[in-house]
N, C-alpha and C positions, 0 to 999 in steps of 0.2 A: 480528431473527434471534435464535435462542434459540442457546445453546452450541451447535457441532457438532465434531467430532473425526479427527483421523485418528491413525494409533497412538505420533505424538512431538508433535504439536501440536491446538490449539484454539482455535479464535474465540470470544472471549465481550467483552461490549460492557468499556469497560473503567471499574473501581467507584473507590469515594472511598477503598478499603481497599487499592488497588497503592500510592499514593502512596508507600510507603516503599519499597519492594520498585522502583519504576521509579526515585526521585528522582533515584539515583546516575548512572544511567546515560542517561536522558531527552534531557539537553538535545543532548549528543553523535550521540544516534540522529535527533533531528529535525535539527540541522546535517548528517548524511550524505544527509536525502534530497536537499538540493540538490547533493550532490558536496565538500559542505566536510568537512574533518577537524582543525576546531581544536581546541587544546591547554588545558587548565585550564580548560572552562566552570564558568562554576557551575552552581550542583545546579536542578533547573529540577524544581518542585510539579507536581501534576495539575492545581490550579487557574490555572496562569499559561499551561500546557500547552493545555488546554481553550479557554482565550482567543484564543492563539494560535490555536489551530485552525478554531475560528469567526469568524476575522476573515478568514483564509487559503483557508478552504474554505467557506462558509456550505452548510449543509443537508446535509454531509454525515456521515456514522456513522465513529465511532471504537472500533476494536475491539481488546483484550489480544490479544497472540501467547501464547498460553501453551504452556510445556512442563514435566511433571511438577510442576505447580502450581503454578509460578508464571509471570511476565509475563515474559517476555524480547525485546519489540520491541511493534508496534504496524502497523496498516492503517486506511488511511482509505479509505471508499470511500463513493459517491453513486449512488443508483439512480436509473431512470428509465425512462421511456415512449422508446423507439428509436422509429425511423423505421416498421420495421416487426416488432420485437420489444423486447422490456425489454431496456436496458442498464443493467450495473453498470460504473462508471470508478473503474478504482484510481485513487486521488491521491496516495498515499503509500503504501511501506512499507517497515520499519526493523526491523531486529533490532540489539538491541545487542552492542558492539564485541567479545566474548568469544563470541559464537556466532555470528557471522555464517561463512559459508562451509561450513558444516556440512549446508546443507538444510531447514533451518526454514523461511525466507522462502516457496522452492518450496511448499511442505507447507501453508504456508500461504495461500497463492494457489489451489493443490488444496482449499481445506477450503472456503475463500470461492466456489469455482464449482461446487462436490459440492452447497452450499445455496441454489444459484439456479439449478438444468438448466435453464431456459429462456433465460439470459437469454445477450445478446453481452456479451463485452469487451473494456475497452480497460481500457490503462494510459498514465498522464500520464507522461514523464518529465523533470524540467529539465535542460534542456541543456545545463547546465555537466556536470551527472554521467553522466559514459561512462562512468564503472563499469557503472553500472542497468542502459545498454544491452545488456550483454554477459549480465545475470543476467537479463532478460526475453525474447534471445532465448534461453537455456538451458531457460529455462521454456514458451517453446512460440510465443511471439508474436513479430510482425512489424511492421515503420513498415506505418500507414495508406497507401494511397494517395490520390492527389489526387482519383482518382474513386470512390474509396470516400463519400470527407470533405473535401471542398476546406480547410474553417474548421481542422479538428484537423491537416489536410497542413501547412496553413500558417501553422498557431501559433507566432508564434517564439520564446516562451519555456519550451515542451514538445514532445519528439518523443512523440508518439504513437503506441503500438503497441496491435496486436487479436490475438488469438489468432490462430495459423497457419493452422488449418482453417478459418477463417472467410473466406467467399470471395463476394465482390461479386455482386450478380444487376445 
């Protein structure tokens, strides 16, 4: 996926040049997606970042949140051959702690689905963070059903939601 925009944020994969610009606020913003909010992490590199990522998520794409050029959060997401169309599955996404609640996250979920019209989605969320739940259903999406997805209905360490309009045949 090449850069794409919308008029306060951007997707773009994310370079070995954020590293300073994310260091400070990194490790915090991956600790929220599970729902944690500890205190005093240390400062967490692009490369230990990256590790993590690929041990946690294999095979899937790690994208900059950007606003006004620079990175302020991060999405991770994994494409695929659906059942009976391509699906993308959020697995993550994080803005960090000074802008979150603003609108970026949305905007950026919007920029991520403006670059795939074809495809369904879903978003992972683990379920310790009921926060998420509250900011994905704002954003448009609903728990799976068991007869949508019996396997993602009944993941126990992610609620999974799909977009609202998207409706079972």
């Amino acid at each position: 996926m090449s850069a794409v925009a919308r008029p306060r944020v951007a997707l773009r994969p994310i370079e070995r040049a954020d590293d300073a610009a994310m260091r400070s606020w990194l490790a915090s913003a991956y600790a929220a997606v599970d729902g944690e909010r500890p205190a005093n992490l240390p400062e967490l590199g692009l490369r230990d970042f990256g590790a993590a990522i690929s041990r946690r998520w294999p095979e899937a794409h790690c994208f900059a949140v950007m606003s006004e050029g620079d990175p302020i959060g991060f999405l991770i997401a994994r494409s695929g051959a659906g059942a009976e169309q391509p699906e993308t599955a959020i697995l993550a996404l994080a803005i960090r702690a000074d802008r979150r609640n603003l609108g970026y996250g949305g905007e950026a979920v919007m920029v991520l689905e403006e670059a795939r019209p074809g495809d369904r989605f879903a978003a992972a969320i683990p379920r310790a963070n009921g926060l998420a739940v509250y900011f994905w259903l704002r954003t448009g999406y609903r728990p799976v059903t068991v007869d949508e997805d019996a396997l993602r209905a009944g993941d126990p360490d992610h609620l999974w939601m799909v977009r609202a309009d998207h409706c079972p045949d």
